[in-house]
C-alpha positions as CSV (number, residue, x, y, z in Angstrom):
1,X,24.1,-36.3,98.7
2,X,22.9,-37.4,95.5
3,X,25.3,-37.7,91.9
4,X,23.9,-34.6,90.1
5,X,24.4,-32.8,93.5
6,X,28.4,-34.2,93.5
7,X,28.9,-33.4,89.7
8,X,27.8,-29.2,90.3
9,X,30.1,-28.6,93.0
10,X,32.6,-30.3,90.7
11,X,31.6,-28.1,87.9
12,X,31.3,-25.1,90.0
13,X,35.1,-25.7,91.7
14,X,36.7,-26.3,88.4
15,X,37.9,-23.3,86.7
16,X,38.6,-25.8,83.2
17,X,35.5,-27.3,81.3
18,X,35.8,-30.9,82.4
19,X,34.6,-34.1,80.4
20,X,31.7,-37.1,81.3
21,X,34.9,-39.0,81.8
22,X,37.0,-37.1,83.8
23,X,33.9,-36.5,85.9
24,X,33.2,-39.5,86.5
25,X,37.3,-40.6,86.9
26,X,36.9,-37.9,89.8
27,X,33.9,-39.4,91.8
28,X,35.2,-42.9,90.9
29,X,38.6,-41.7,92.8
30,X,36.8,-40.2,95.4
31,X,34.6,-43.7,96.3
32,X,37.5,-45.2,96.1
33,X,39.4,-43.6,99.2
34,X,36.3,-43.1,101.2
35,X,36.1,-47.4,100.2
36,X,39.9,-47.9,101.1
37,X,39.9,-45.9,104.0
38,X,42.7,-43.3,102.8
39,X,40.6,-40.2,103.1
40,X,41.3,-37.3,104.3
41,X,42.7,-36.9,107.4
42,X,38.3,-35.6,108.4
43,X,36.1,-38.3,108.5
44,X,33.7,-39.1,105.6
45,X,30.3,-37.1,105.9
46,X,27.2,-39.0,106.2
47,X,26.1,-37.8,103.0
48,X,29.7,-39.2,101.2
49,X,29.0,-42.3,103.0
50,X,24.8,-42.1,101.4
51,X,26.6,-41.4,98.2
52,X,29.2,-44.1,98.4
53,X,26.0,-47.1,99.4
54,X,23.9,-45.6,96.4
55,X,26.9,-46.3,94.2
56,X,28.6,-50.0,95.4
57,X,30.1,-50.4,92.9
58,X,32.8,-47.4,91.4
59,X,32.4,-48.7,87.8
60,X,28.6,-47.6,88.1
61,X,29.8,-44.1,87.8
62,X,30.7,-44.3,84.2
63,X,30.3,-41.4,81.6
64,X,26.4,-42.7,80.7
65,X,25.5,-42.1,84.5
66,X,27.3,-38.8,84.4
67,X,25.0,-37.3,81.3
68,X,21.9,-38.6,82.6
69,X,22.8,-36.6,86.2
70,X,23.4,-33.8,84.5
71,X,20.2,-33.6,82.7
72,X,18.6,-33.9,86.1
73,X,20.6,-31.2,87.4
74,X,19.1,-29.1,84.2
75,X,15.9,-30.1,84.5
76,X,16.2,-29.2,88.1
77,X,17.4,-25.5,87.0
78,X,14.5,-25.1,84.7
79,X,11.8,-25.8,87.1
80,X,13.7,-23.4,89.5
81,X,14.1,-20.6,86.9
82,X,17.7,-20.7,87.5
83,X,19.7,-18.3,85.6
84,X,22.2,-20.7,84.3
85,X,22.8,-23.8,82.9
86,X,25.3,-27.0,82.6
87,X,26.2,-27.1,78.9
88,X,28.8,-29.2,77.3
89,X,31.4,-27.3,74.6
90,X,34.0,-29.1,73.0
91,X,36.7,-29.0,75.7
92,X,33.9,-30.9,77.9
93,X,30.8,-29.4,80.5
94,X,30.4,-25.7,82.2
95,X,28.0,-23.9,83.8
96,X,27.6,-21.1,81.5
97,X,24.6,-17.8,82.2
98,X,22.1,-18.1,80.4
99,X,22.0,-16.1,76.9
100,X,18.9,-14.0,78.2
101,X,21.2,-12.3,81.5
102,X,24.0,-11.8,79.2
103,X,23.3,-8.0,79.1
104,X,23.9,-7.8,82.4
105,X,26.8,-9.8,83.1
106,X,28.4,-7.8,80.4
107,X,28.5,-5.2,83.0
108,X,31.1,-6.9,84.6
109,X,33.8,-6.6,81.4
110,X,33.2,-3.0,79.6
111,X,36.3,-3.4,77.9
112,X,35.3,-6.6,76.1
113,X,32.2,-5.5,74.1
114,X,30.9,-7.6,71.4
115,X,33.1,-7.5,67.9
116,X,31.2,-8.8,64.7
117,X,33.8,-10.4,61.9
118,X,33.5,-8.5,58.4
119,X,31.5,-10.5,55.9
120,X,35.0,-11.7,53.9
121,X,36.2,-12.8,57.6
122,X,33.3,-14.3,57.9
123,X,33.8,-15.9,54.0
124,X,36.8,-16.8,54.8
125,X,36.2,-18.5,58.0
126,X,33.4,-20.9,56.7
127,X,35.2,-22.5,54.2
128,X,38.3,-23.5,56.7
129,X,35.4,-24.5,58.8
130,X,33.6,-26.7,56.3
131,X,36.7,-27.5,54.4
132,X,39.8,-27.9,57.7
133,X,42.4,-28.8,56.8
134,X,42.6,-26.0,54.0
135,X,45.6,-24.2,52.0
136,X,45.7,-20.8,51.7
137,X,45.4,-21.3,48.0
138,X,42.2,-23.1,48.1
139,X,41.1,-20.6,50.0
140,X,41.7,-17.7,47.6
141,X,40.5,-20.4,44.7
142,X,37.1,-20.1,46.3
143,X,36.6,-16.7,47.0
144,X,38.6,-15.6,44.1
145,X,40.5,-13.2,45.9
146,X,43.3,-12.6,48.2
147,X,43.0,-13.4,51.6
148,X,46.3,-13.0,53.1
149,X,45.0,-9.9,55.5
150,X,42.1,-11.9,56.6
151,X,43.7,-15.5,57.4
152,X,46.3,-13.1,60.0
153,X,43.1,-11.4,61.9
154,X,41.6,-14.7,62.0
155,X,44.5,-16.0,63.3
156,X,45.2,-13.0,65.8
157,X,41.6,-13.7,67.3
158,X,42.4,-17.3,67.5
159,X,39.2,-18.6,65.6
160,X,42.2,-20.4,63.4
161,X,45.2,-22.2,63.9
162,X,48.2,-23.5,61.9
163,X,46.8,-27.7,61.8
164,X,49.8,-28.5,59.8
165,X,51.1,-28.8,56.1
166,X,50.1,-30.1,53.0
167,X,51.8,-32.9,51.3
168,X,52.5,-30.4,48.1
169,X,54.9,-28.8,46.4
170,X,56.3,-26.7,48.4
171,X,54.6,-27.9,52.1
172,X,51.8,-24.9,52.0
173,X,50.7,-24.4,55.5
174,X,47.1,-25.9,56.5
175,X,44.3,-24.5,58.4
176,X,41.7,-25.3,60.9
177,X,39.2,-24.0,63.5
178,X,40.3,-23.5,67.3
179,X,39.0,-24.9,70.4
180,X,38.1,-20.8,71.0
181,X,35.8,-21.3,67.7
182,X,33.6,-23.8,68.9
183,X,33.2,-21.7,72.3
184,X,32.4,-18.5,70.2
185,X,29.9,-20.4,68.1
186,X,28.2,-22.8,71.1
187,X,28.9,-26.2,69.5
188,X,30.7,-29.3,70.6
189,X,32.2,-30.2,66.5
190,X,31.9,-29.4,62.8
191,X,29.4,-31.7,62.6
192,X,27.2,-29.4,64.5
193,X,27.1,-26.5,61.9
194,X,24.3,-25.9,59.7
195,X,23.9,-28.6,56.6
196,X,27.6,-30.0,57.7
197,X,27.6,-33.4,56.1
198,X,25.9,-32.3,53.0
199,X,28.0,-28.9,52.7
200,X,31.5,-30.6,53.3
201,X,30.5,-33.4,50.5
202,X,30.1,-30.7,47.8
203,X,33.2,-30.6,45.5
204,X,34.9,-27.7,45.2
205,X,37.0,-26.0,43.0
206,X,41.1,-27.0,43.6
207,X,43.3,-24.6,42.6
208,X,45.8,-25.1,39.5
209,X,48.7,-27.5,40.5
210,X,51.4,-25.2,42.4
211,X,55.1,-25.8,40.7
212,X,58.1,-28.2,41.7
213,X,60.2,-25.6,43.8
214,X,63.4,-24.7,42.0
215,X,67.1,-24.6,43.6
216,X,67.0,-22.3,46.1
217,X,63.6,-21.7,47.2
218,X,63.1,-22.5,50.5
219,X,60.9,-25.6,51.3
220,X,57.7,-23.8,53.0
221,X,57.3,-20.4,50.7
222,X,54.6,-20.7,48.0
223,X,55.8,-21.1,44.3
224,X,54.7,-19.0,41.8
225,X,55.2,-15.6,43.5
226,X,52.0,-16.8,46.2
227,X,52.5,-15.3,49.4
228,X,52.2,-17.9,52.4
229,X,52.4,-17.3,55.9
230,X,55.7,-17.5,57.0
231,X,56.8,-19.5,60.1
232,X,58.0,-16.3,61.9
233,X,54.4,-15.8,62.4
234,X,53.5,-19.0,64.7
235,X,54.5,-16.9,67.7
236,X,53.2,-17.3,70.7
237,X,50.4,-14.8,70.6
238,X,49.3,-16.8,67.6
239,X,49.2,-19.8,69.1
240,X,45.2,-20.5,70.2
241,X,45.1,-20.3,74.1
242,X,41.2,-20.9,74.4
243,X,40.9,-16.8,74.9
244,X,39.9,-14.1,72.7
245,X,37.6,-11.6,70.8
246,X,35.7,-11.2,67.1
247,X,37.1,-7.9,65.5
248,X,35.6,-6.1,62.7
């Protein structure tokens, strides 16, 4: 029994993406009761035990010696022609189909067929992914238009979230990209997407200063007759869960 033997049938058992340091935390816990002799109640297998003398000491399983065993268990997929692969997202590493068989496994869900975003979702969705945390006003500043109808389906689809408010008159409501995002789009952070450091530096236009509420508007609602997402709307079905689809 080798390491990047241990870490696939981790990955494979796990229905959760798991990070280099809970995967090693795991096989560090497992040396340490085949070590301490509080197993289970089956003896150790000769391969545990092989596994246990390679690595005599549990702090050699750190997150550095997790990586480099996954590579090797890649590498050993490629030369095999294996259909998948071990990838790491940003919740942490999966073994995901490759994109070439993805036709086929389709077959397995014909109700979930492949949604593309309208080009202003799609406008609207780059600048709260270049820009998180973003107002709703900024927002419209850039695109000069309203985009009230397109922050809900972004939100219904759960490629945005609520991160928060802003620290303005009246407390607009911020927004950023979801864990589901970074699935959808196969990277690990923002500063995986295209030109990222050089695109998020770029100044853009702020929209005018928004008005002191008066008496008897409710901290929250946008001044000046703007129309912000109301609280009512963070339901549950809002909230990101990590599951979803791309509408039109």
């Amino acid at each position: 029994m080798d390491l990047p033997a241990v870490i696939e049938s981790v990955l494979i058992a796990s229905e959760e993406p798991l990070s280099s340091s809970e995967i090693a935390r795991l096989i560090r816990n497992r040396l340490a009761e085949l070590e301490d002799g509080v197993a289970d109640e089956e003896q150790p297998s000769e391969a545990e035990s092989a596994l246990a003398q390679t690595f005599k000491e549990r702090a050699d399983v750190d997150e550095e010696a997790v990586i480099e065993a996954i590579h090797a268990l890649n590498r050993k997929y490629d030369r095999g022609k294996r259909s998948f692969s071990v990838t790491e997202r940003s919740k942490g590493w999966k073994i995901f189909t490759r994109p070439e068989y993805g036709g086929f496994v389709r077959q397995l869900f014909p109700g979930l067929k492949p949604r593309r975003l309208s080009p202003p979702a799609m406008e609207t969705l780059a600048i709260v992914a270049y820009r998180q945390p973003v107002t709703k006003a900024s927002i419209e500043h850039v695109r000069g238009v309203s985009s009230d109808s397109i922050l809900q389906k972004l939100l219904d689809r759960e490629l945005i979230k609520i991160a928060g408010r802003a620290d303005l008159p009246g407390r607009p409501l911020l927004y950023g990209t979801t864990d589901f995002f970074f699935e959808h789009f196969g990277i690990k952070s923002i500063d995986e997407l295209p030109n990222s450091e050089e695109l998020r530096a770029v100044e853009l236009p702020e929209p005018p200063p928004a008005e002191e509420p008066s008496e008897g508007t409710e901290t929250g609602e946008a001044s000046q007759g703007e129309k912000q997402l109301t609280l009512a709307e963070l339901s549950e079905e809002n909230v990101p869960s990590g599951k979803g689809g791309l509408g039109s």
